[in-house]
NUDORO-610529 format. One line per 5 residues: their letters; for each residue x, y, z of C-alpha. Coordinates in steps of 0.05 Angstrom, whole numbers. Layout:
<marros>
a	X:Y:Z  ...
</marros>
This chain:
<marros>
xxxxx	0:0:0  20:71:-13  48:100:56  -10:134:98  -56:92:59
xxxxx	-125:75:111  -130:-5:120  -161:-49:77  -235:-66:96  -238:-122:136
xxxxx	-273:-180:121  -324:-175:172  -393:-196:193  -457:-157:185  -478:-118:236
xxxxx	-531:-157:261  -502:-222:253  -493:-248:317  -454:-317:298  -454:-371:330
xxxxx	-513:-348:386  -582:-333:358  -587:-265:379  -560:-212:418  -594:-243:483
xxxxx	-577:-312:470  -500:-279:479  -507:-235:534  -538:-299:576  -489:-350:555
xxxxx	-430:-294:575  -472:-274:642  -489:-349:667  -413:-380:644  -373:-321:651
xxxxx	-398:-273:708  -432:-315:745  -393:-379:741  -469:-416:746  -470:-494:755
xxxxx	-492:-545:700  -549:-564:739  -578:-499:763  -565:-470:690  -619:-525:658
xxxxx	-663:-509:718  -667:-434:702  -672:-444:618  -737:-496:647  -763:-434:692
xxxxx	-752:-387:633  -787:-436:579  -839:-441:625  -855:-373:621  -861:-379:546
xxxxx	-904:-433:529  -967:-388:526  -927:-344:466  -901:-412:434  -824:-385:439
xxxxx	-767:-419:465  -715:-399:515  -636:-378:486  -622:-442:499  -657:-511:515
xxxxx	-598:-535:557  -534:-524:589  -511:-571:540  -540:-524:483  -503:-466:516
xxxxx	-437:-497:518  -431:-525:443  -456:-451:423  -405:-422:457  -352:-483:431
xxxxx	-379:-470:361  -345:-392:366  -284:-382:315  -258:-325:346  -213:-341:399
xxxxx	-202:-412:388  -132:-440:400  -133:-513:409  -105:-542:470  -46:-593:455
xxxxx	3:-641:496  62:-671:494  92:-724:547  166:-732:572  201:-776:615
xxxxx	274:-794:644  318:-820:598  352:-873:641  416:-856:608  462:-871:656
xxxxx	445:-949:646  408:-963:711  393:-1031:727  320:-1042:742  334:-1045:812
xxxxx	362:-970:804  302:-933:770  271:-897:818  190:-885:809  205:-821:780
xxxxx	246:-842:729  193:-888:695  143:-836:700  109:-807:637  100:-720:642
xxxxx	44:-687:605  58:-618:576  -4:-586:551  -2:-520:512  -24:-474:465
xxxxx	4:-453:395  43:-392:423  33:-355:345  -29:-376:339  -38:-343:417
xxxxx	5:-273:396  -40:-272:323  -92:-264:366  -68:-215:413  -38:-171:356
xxxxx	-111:-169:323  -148:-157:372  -174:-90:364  -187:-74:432  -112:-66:443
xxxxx	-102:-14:375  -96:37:414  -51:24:465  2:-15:429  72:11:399
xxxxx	96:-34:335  168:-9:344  218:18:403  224:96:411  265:144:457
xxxxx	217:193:486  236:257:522  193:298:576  222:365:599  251:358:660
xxxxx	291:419:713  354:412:672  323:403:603  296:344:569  304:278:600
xxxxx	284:204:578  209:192:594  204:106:604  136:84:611  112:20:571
xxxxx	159:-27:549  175:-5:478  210:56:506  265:25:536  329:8:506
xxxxx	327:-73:500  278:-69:455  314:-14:414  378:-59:412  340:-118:388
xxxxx	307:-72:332  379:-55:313  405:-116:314  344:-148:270  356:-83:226
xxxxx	425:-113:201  383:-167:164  357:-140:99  300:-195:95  277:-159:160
xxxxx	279:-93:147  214:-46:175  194:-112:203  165:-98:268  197:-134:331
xxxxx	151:-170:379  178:-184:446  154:-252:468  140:-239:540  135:-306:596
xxxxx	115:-314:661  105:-378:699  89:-399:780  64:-454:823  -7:-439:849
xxxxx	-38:-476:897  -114:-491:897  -134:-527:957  -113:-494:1015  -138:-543:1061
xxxxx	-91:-603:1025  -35:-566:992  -27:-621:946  -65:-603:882  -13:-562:848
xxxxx	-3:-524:783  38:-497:734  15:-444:686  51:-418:641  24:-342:611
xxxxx	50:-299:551  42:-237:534  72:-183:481  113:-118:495  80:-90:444
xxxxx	26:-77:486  22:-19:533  28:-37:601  -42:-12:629  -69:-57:590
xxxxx	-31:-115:616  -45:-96:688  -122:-87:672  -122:-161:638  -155:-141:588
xxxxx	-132:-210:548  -61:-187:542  -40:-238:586  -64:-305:553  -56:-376:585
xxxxx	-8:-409:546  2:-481:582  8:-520:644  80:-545:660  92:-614:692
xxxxx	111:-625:761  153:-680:780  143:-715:842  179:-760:888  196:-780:964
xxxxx	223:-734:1010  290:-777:1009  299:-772:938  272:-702:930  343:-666:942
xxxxx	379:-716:901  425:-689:849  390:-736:792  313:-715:813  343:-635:811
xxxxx	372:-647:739  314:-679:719  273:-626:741  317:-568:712  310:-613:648
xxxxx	245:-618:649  235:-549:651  271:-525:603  264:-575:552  186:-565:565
xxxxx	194:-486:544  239:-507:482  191:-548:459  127:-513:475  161:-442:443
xxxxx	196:-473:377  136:-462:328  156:-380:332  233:-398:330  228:-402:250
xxxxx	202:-327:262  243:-299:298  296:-299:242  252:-279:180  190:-244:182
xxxxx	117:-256:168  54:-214:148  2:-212:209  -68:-180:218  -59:-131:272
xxxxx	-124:-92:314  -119:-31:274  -133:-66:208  -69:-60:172  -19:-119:158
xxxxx	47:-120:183  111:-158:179  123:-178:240  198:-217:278  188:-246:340
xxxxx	242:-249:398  238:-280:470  226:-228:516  227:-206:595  208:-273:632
xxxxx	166:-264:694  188:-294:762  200:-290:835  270:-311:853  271:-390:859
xxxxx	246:-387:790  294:-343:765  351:-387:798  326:-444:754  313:-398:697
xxxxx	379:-374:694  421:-442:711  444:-412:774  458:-440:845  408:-412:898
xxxxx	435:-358:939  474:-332:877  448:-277:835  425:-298:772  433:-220:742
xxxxx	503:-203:761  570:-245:785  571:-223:855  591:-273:903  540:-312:945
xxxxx	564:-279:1007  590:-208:969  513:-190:951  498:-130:1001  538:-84:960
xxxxx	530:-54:895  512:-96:822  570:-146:806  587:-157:732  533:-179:690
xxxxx	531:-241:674  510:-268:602  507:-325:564  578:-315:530  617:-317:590
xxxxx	574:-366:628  584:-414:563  653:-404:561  658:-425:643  623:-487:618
xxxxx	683:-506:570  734:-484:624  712:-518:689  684:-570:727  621:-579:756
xxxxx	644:-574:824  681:-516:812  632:-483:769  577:-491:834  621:-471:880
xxxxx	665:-415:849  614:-381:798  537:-408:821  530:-438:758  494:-517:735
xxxxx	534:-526:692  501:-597:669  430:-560:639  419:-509:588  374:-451:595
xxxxx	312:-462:549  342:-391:514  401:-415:482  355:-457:428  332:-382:408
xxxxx	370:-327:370  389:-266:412  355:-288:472  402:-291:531  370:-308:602
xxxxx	411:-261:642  393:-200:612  308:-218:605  296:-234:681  248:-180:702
xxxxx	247:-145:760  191:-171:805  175:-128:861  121:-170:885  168:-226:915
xxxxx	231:-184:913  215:-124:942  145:-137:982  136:-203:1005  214:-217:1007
xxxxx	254:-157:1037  205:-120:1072  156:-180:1103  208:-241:1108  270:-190:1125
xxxxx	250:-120:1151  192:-137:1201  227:-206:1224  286:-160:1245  254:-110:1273
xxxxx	215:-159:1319  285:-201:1334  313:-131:1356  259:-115:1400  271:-194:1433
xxxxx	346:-178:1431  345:-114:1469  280:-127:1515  282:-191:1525  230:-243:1501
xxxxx	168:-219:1555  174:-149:1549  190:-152:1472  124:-189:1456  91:-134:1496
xxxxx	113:-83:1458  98:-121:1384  31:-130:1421  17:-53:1415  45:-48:1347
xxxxx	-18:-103:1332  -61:-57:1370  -41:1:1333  -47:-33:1266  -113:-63:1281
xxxxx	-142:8:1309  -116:56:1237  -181:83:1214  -212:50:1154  -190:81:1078
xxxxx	-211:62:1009  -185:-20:995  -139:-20:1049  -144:-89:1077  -158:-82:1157
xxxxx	-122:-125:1205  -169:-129:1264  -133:-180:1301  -68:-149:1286  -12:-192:1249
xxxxx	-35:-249:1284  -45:-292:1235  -4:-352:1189  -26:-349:1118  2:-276:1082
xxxxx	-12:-265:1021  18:-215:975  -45:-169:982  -26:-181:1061  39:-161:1052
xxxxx	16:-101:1011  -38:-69:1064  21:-81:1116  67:-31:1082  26:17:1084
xxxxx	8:20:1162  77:-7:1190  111:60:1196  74:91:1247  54:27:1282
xxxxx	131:27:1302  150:104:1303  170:119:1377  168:38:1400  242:30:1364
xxxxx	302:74:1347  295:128:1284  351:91:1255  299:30:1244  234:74:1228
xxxxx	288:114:1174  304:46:1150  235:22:1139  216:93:1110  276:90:1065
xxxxx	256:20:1027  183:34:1035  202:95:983  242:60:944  180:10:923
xxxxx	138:68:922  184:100:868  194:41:835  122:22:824  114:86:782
xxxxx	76:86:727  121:132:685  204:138:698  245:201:689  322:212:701
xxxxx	292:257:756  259:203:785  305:157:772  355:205:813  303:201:866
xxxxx	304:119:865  381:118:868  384:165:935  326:123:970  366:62:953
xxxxx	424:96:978  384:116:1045  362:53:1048  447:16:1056  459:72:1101
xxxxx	401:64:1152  397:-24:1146  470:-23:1175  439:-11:1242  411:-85:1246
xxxxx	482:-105:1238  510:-56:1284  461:-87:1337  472:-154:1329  407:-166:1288
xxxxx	453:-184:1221  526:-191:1245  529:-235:1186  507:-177:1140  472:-159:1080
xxxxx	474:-219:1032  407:-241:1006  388:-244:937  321:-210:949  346:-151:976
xxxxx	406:-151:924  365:-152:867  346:-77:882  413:-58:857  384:-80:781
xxxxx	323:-38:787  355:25:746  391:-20:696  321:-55:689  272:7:689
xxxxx	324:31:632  319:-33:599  242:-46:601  218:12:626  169:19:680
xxxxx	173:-46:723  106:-41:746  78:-74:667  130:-139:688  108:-147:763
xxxxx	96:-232:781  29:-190:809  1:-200:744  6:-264:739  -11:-285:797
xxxxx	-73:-249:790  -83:-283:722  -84:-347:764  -142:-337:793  -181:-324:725
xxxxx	-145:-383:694  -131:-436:740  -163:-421:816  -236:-404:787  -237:-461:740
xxxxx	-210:-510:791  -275:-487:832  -319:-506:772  -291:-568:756  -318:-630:787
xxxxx	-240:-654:815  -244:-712:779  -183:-702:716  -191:-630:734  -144:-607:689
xxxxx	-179:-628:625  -246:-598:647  -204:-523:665  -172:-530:591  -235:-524:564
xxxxx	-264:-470:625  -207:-439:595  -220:-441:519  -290:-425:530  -282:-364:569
xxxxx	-224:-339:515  -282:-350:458  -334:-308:499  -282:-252:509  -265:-247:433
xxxxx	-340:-247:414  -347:-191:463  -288:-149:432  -321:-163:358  -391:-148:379
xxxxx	-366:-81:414  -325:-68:342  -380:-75:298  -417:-34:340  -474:-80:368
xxxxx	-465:-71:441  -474:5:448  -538:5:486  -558:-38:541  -593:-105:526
xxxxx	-663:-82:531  -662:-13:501  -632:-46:434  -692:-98:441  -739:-35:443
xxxxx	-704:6:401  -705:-49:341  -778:-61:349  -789:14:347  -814:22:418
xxxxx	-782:64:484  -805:84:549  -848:129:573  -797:191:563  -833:247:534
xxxxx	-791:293:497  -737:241:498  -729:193:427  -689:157:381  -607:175:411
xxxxx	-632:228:455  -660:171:489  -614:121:491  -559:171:525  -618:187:575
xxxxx	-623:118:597  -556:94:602  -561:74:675  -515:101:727  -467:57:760
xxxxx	-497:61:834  -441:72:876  -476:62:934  -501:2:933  -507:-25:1008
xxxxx	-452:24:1026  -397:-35:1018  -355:-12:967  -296:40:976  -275:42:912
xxxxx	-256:8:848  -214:13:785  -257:58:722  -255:43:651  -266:115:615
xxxxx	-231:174:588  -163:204:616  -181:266:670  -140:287:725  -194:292:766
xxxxx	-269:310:791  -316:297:846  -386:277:850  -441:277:901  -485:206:908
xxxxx	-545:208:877  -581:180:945  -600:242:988  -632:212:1060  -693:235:1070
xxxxx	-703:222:1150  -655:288:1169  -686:350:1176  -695:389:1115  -672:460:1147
xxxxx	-590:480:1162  -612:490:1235  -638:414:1236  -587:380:1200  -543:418:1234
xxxxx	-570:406:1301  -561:329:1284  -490:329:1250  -461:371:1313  -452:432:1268
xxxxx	-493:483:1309  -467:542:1251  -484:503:1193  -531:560:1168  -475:616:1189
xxxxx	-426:571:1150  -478:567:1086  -477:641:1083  -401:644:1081  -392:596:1038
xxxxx	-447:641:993  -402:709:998  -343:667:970  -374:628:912  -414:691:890
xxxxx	-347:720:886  -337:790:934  -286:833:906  -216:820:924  -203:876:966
xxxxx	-262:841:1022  -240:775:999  -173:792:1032  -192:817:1088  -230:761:1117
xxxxx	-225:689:1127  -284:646:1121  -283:635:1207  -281:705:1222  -322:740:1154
xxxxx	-379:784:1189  -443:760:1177  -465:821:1155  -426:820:1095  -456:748:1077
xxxxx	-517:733:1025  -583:719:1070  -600:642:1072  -669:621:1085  -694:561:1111
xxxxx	-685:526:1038  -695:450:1037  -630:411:1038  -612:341:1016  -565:304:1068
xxxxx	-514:260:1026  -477:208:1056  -414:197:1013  -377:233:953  -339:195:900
xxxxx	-265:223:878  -252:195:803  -177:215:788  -119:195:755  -72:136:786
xxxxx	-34:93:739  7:71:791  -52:45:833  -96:-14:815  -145:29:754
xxxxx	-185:27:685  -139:20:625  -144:91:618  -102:95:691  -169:116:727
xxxxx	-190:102:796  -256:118:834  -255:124:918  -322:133:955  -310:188:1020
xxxxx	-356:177:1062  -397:214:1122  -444:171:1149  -476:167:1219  -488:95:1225
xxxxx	-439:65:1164  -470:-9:1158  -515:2:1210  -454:4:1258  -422:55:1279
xxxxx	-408:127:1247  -360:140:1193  -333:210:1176  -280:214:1132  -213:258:1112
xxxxx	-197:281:1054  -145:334:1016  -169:399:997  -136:441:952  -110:504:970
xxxxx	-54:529:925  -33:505:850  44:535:864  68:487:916  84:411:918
xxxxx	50:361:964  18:387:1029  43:455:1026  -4:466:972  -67:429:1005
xxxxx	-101:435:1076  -131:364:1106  -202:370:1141  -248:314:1165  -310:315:1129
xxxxx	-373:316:1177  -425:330:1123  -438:319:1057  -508:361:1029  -528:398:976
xxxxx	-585:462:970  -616:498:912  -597:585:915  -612:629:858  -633:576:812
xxxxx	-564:534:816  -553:474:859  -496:467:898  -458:411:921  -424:419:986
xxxxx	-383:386:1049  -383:417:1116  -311:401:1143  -265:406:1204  -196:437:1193
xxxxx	-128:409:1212  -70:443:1231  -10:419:1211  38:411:1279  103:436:1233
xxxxx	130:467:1179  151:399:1149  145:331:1146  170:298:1209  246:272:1211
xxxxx	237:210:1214  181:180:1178  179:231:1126  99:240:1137  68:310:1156
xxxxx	35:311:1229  -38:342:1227  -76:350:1289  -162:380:1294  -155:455:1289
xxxxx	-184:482:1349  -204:551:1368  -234:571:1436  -247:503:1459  -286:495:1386
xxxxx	-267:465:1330  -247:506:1267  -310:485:1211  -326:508:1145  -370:496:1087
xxxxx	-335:484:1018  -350:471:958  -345:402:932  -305:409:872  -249:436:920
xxxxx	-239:370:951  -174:331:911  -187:270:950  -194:219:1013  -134:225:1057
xxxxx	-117:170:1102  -90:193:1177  -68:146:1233  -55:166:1299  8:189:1329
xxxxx	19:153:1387  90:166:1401  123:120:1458  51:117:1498  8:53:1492
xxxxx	-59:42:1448  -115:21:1496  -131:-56:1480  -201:-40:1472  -196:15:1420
xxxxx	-238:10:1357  -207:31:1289  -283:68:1279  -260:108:1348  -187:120:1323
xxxxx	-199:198:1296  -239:230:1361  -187:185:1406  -119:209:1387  -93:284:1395
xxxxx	-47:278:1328  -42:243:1266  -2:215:1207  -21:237:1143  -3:170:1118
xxxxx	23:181:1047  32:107:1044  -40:96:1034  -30:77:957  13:91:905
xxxxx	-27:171:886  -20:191:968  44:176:953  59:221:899  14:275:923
xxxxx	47:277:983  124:255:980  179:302:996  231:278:962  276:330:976
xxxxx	277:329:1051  338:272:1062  352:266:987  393:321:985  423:308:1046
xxxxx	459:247:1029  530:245:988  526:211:926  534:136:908  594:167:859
</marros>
């Protein structure tokens, strides 16, 4: 085609064919009964007899006459289909054992089953859901930054792997303007009986870097399922053999050879592909990041565990900075060299099994282990390490009694930190044996103050020093500025830790792989670019979707051949969805395009034809029961906006002197009139002059007894890549100021108003406790208010050692400070936690009770990942600190 030519037209259905399923209902059932609902067999045939029931007097059938029915529709579905396929492997027995010798592993047969991975990445390059957030070749891209332009890395295509590979493929002239597709892996043991811990998995995902990485996170089928390894089995005498290890190295690897070599043919001469936006493109495909937590990587990269399998530090040099990489070259040429004894011992290497990579060109295994902050950073050095050692100092210096005292009160203070949008409560405290990564998570954000003033700053700057280091490096976007920023909390972070060795808690130091492996994070985030699009997080996720859920279904019996197809079902519903939405057909909601084709609406007068159809999309009702906080939103990039819940609560008075009388806000109608005099805008000589607390009444617009709606919550939609959102990065968090949340207790929450566009973080917002949420009708305009309580902040900067500003209830004559804003003015919920310095929490403290009980507070910019940047002073200790140089 001539360049800028528009695609060709696809070859697509007509709009109203709804292949394979009869209709447009006949889809939406079979995807809401098999996908959402996950329904049974049985209970599925009894609701199609309910439904056909209904329908004998009209002579019409149900969508389907069985479950049966249902499923061969949905198996009948072309789009999406990629056949499940095995393969079985077994020991070779080629060291001549006798019979006598072959252990019951070695006669065992080892089913592979998988999935064409081309046939898997055709799919995920045509897909046009993904056309707009995809990049078909690597690019440099620049941001301004304080000293000029600096390197912006954000999805994966922007950093400089990818841009070497595209060089290197380049050289070819077959390949040229061929566009590179990094093959992208990720593979983990799941567990899915808790109770037994013996029905194990191994899935094995794939994804493409082509593919932004908000899209990955939001699994919007850019992670695919692309087999299920073996697992090899034997006693616990045998199990840490060296043959059963080999074998199981072998295994491995020959498994990914053989399950990856119908792309290797491609990966040295292009082909022409289909890709989402319509056009056709030559295409070269090339092994990409793998995704794993470290015992993976160790067998990955052919290493010895407790080595690095990045860099050639020595197992007990790791504390320090990166070693030497290490790469397939050199580790090849060791092979040659040495023996295997020496090559264990004196280098970490196996030396008797080669990584899966070396059967591939230009893949080397050292340089595509991705950074997984997840196990590394989370789970690994700040669960396993950083709280262990803080609670063996406490034992070491206090003794056993007293020390389990004082971890006591850290429980209590963790269990009492007021509730905040999906911040998992520990009610109980710690106390408890399973963690889960999501456990791990909610911990990191309360620990800080749970242990300020109960052990030495040195500890709590430790803890704040690696806590902002995996705040940094979960980043959704990567400058050289913040890059800077990573290096010196790293750098904190060496400086502070050599206190547990000083006191005994490490004399044996620093060398752990976990911990070492945050000396590769810059090398990586330059490589790959943001780490947060290569996190094991998503696929462990993914398990639940592709192996937990359908384990569930399944009726146990050769479970694995029943989740294949839960599997291959649910991938053919999600493609029908994506070419349904293309063509257009799912723009309204079920029954308005059922009306709508036969010609009929609503009662809407005035309303017809598109006007309608807007009118009655319905509104997502965020307040369903009260039980949500808040959740990830698929829609258009904003920074941010507010809005008030559509429920108003009828039983409160209707007058400000009533409502006012009930929500302890005796002014509320003084405040109204304030608030008036400001949002009708006075000039700015009497805006000066007066604050809202003292403004004389005088000055303020009248306000009669006008009816007002009471509101119990607000929801904040904003921007937060970083933080769990829509593929757009959006987020929604419900504040909330309600008397008797969940028919409990009360509930008032904080939130960050914004006071000045010219500063950073808190010195350009005030916090305030919301007691009211209402809204009134003045001059023919409605407006949406809160009626808040001010805090003071306690200094002029964050405090010293946790790097969080202190905030306590601004009080003024023995009342506290209030004010009526407008809504729009709120940026968001803020999250404080009291400040409980040395002094212990009361055992019988609720977390409900937390914000009236404590004098001071924590604005906890831990909270997530958007706190975080809202609120982090990166300059307070930064620039304190001498350079790694």
């Amino acid at each position: 085609l001539p360049p800028n030519s528009p695609p060709p037209p696809a070859h697509a259905a007509r709009a109203d064919d709804w292949s394979p399923y009869a209709d447009r209902a006949a889809f939406e059932l079979a995807d809401l009964l098999y996908r959402k609902e996950q329904m049974s067999a049985g209970n599925i045939d009894a609701l199609l007899q309910i439904w056909a029931a209904t329908l004998v007097p009209h002579g019409a059938p149900p969508p389907f006459a069985s479950q049966a029915d249902m499923y061969n529709t949905i198996d009948r579905t072309a789009l999406g289909d990629v056949r499940w396929e095995s393969f079985t492997l077994s020991h070779s027995n080629d060291a001549g054992h006798g019979d006598a010798d072959v252990l019951p592993w070695m006669s065992a047969e080892y089913s592979v089953f998988y999935r064409d991975p081309r046939t898997v990445i055709h799919n995920m390059l045509a897909n046009p859901d993904f056309k707009d957030d995809i990049d078909y070749a690597p690019f440099r891209e620049t941001t301004p930054g304080p000293n000029g332009d600096q390197r912006r890395l954000e999805n994966f295509m922007s950093g400089e792997w990818a841009w070497r590979q595209a060089n290197i493929i380049g050289e070819d002239p077959a390949a040229m303007d061929a566009s590179f597709i990094p093959v992208i892996l990720g593979s983990d043991k799941t567990t899915v009986s808790v109770a037994t811990g013996q029905n194990e998995y191994y899935p094995l995902y794939c994804s493409i870097g082509n593919v932004h990485n908000n899209v990955r996170r939001a699994h919007r089928n850019a992670v695919a399922l692309l087999g299920f390894l073996a697992i090899p089995k034997t006693n616990r005498r045998d199990a840490d053999g060296a043959q059963f290890r080999k074998f199981r190295r072998q295994l491995f690897h020959t498994s990914l050879e053989r399950i990856l070599r119908p792309l290797r043919q491609w990966m040295e001469r292009p082909e022409i592909v289909r890709c989402g936006d319509g056009h056709y493109r030559r295409v070269i495909y090339g092994l990409g990041p793998y995704i794993a937590d470290y015992p993976e990587q160790a067998l990955l990269a052919c290493i010895v565990q407790g080595w690095c399998p990045v860099c050639m530090a020595e197992k007990n040099q790791l504390e320090g900075q990166a070693g030497l990489g290490r790469s397939r070259d050199h580790t090849e040429l060791l092979v040659r060299e040495f023996e295997l004894g020496e090559l264990w011992d004196s280098y970490g290497v196996v030396g008797d099994v080669v990584p899966f990579t070396n059967d591939f060109p230009r893949a080397d295994i050292h340089e595509l282990l991705a950074p997984d902050i997840l196990h590394q950073l989370i789970k690994g050095t700040f669960k396993d390490h950083l709280v262990t050692w803080v609670e063996q100092y406490l034992k070491n210096e206090h003794g056993e009694a007293k020390a389990l005292g004082i971890i006591a009160d850290i429980d209590r203070r963790i269990a009492t930190v007021p509730p905040f949008s999906k911040l998992r409560h520990f009610h109980e405290g710690r106390g408890f044996k399973q963690w889960t990564g999501d456990d791990s998570k909610a911990l990191m954000k309360v620990y800080l103050p749970a242990i300020d003033g109960l052990v030495p700053p040195e500890i709590v700057k430790t803890i704040r020093a690696f806590l902002d280091f995996c705040y940094l490096v979960r980043r959704d976007v990567h400058t050289q500025e913040s890059l800077g920023q990573l290096s010196q909390a790293l750098s904190r972070f060496r400086q502070h830790r050599e206190f547990f060795r000083t006191s005994g808690v490490r004399a044996e130091g620093f060398s752990l792989p976990r911990q070492h492996s945050a000396e590769h994070y810059l090398d990586r985030i330059w490589e790959f670019g943001a780490p947060n699009g290569l996190c094991s997080s998503i696929t462990e996720s993914k398990h639940i979707k592709a192996v937990k859920e359908p384990w569930r279904r399944s009726n146990r019996y050769d479970a694995l051949d029943q989740m294949l197809m839960t599997n291959q079902r649910l991938d053919k519903l999600a493609a029908s969805r994506v070419d349904f939405t293309e063509r257009g057909m799912l723009m309204d909601d079920c029954l308005a395009a059922a009306r709508s084709a036969l010609g009929e609406g609503f009662d809407r007068p005035g309303l017809t034809g598109a006007a309608w159809r807007k009118e009655a999309q319905p509104t997502p009702r965020l307040e369903s029961h009260e039980n949500e906080d808040g959740e990830a939103v698929d829609g258009p990039r904003v920074m941010a906006y507010m809005t008030m819940a559509t429920t108003t609560h009828s039983q409160h008075g209707k007058t400000a002197d009533h409502i006012g009388a009930e929500f302890s806000i005796p002014s509320l109608s003084d405040l109204i009139r304030r608030f008036l005099y400001y949002e009708l805008g006075p000039s700015c000589s009497e805006a000066a002059a007066h604050s809202g607390a003292t403004l004389p009444l005088d000055l303020c617009p009248p306000f009669s007894d006008g009816a007002i709606s009471v509101h119990y919550s607000a929801t904040a939609t904003f921007y937060a890549p970083s933080d769990p959102s829509g593929v757009s990065g959006m987020r929604r968090e419900i504040i909330r100021a309600n008397p008797l949340w969940r028919g409990r207790h009360a509930r008032f929450d904080c939130v960050l108003i914004n006071k000045s566009d010219q500063h950073h973080g808190l010195l350009g917002m005030e916090v305030a406790q919301v007691r009211l949420f209402f809204s009134f009708r003045y001059r023919h305009r409605r407006y949406h208010c809160a009626a808040v309580h001010w805090f003071d902040k306690v200094a002029e900067g964050p405090d010293e050692d946790t790097g969080m500003w202190i905030v306590r209830p601004a009080i003024r004559r023995g009342c506290p400070i209030l004010s009526v804003i407008n809504l729009t003015s709120i940026v968001r919920a803020a999250h404080l936690i009291g400040h409980s310095g040395a002094d212990k929490v009361p055992e019988d403290l609720k977390s409900q009770d937390a914000l009236a009980f404590f004098e001071t507070f924590y604005v906890n910019k831990y909270a997530d990942h958007h706190a975080f940047e809202l609120l982090h002073e990166h300059d307070l200790e930064d620039t304190q600190l001498p350079s790694d140089d």
